[in-house]
Residue, then its C-alpha position, 0 to 999 in steps of 0.5 A: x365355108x372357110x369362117x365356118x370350118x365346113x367342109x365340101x362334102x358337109x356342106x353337100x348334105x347342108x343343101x341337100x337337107x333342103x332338097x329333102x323338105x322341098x321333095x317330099x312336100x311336092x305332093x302334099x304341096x300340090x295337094x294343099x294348093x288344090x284344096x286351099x287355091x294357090x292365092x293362099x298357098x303361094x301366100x303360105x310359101x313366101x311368109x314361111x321361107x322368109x321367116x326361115x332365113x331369119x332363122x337362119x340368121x339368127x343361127x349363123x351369128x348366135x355363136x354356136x358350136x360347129x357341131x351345134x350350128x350343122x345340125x340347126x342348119x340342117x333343119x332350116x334348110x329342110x323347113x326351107x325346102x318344106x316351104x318352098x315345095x308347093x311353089x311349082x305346083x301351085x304356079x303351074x297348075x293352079x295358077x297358069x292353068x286357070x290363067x291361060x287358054x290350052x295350048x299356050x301352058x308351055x310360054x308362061x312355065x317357062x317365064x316362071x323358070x326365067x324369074x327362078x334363073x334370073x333370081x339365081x343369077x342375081x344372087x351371087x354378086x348380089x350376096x357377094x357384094x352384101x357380104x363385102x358391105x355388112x358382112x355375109x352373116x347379115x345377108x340372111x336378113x337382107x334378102x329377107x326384105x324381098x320375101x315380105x314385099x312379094x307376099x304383100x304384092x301377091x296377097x294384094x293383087x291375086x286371086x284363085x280364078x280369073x273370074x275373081x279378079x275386078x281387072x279381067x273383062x268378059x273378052x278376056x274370059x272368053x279367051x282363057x275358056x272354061x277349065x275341065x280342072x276341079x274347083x278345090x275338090x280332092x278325094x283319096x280315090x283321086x290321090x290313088x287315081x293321080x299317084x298311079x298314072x304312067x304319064x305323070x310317073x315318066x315325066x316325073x322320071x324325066x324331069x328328075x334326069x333333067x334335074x340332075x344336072x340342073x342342080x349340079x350349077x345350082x348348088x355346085x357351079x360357083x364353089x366349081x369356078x372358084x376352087x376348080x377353075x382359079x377364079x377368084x370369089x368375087x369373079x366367081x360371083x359374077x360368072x356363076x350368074x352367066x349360065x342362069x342367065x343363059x338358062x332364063x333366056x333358054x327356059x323363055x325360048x323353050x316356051x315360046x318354042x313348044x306353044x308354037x310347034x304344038x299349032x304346027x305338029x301337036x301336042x305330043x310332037x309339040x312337046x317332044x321336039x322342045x325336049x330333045x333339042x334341050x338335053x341332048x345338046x346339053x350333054x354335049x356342052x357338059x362334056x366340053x365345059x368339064x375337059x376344056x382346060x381354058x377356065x373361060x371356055x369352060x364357063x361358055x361351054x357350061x352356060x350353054x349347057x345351062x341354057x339348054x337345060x333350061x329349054x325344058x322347063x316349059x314343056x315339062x310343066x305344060x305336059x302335066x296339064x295334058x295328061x292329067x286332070x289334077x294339075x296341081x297334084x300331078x305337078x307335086x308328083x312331076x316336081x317330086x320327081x324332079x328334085x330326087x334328081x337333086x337329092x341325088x346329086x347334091x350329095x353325090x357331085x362332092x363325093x365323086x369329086x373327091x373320089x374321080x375328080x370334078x371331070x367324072x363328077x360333072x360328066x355323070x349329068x351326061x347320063x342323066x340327060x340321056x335318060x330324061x329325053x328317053x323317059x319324055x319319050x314314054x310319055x302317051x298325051x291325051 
């Protein structure tokens, strides 16, 4: 921000311009995945963000005005989020519920948000340390590099059905069994039908409280232990990483847990119980990590919130494919839900802190979180 002249609060609306692209092509996302299958849709994600943050580089070092590049910015970071808005939907209910039998969505959700926390932990050391090397303006076309390879490595290996791929045997089939989910067919009528079911309305709410505070670490946590908490840039770097991997050891475990509590209790225990024992800790921790005045403490208290959160990730997504029979559009209107929790609290985070202090800006995902465990409670399973 410094080389730029941006301040904290532009940079706020800068990141929730990509929340806005993000959000609002979650439904249209899900519905293209379900029309074109998520081979081609994943496909489409990954080509078009990397070329986006090219773009963006280009825009960083083309020597703009800053009141030329804050709006050129704005519009990369939305087409950004417009690209990355199908991923969630077309993984979780294109590709996982194709891949894997009923009652086992809940383990590989959660592993799709470890790799999502494992990519965010890694990222800022290894941003930090490219910008050390060639300057923070090349890091836009560096991480590009990985964009390509994951488009050529899924173009390469994937199909839309199991029953498409040369490597699955009969046994196997068998063992994923038939889905009751359509083949690439979408109607209004079936929009109307996924748009107006309660079940996925309330999860959506939740899953937008849980979201709240999610994108509290994912957008603010390191610019909070650097300017906040006195930790210098490159140990802030390092530190941010620790509560997304707190969070991709939470989001494995929260999978894992709701799989096996769905064989003991049921579907709708199965899920609840996973939900409650992720938030409700999690405000706990938040509250800690922002009065504590030991920097370090406050970096632990905050990782365990973190990983709490985290804990969620797989029941929420496996919870779409028992209450509808659109996963793919109905995972779009979940993750709309979802990142309206971050439209709201990337912007807002910045302005509460200017106005309270960082102590009551962190301490509004308390509330948040509460609300996310009472609106899962709503939710009627199939």
């Amino acid at each position: 921000m410094d080389d730029t002249g941006i301040s904290q609060i532009e940079l706020g609306w800068l990141l929730s311009s990509f929340l806005w692209g993000y959000t609002l092509f979650q439904f249209p996302g899900g519905l293209l995945s379900e029309k074109i299958g998520p081979k081609s849709t994943l496909i489409l994600c990954t080509l078009g963000c990397t070329f986006i943050t090219i773009i963006s580089g280009f825009i960083v070092i083309g020597g703009f005005s800053l009141a030329l590049m804050i709006p050129l910015l704005f519009i990369c970071r939305f087409l950004l989020g417009m690209f990355q808005g199908p991923l969630f939907p077309a993984m979780a209910g294109g590709v996982i519920a194709r891949w894997f039998p009923s009652g086992s969505w809940a383990l590989p959700n959660g592993l799709n948000s470890t790799a999502l926390a494992l990519g965010s932990a890694t990222t800022p050391p290894l941003i930090v340390i490219l910008a050390q090397y060639f300057g923070w303006q090349a890091t836009f076309f560096l991480i590009s590099i990985l964009g390509l390879l994951g488009s050529i490595i899924w173009w390469k290996y994937s199909t839309n059905w199991p029953k498409e791929h040369p490597d699955i045997n009969q046994k196997e089939l068998e063992l994923i069994g038939q889905t009751e989910f359509n083949n690439n067919e979408m109607s209004w009528p079936m929009v109307k039908e996924v748009l107006a079911d309660k079940n996925v309305l309330y999860a959506a709410l939740g899953y937008g409280s849980m979201n709240y505070v999610f994108f509290i670490f994912y957008s603010w946590i390191f610019i909070y232990f650097v300017d906040i908490r006195g930790f210098s840039v490159l140990e802030g770097g390092f530190l941010a990483s620790l509560p997304f991997l707190m969070g991709a050891i939470g989001a494995t475990l929260g999978g894992y847990l709701c799989d096996k509590l769905q064989i003991r209790y049921g579907v709708k225990w199965g899920h609840r119980i996973p939900i409650i024992i992720g938030l409700v800790p999690s405000a706990g921790f938040l509250i800690f990590g922002s009065v504590t005045e030991n920097p370090y403490l406050a970096v632990l208290s905050l990782s365990f919130c973190y990983g709490f959160i985290e804990l969620t990730e797989g029941p929420f997504w496996s919870t779409i494919g028992f209450v509808s029979d659109k996963p793919q559009a109905a995972g779009g209107i979940l993750n709309t839900g979802g990142n309206l929790g971050g439209v709201l609290a990337t912007p807002l985070i910045p302005i509460m802190a200017d106005q309270f202090g960082w102590m009551i800006a962190l301490n509004s995902g308390v509330f948040f979180a509460l609300l996310g465990v009472f609106a899962f409670m709503q939710i009627k399973f199939k």
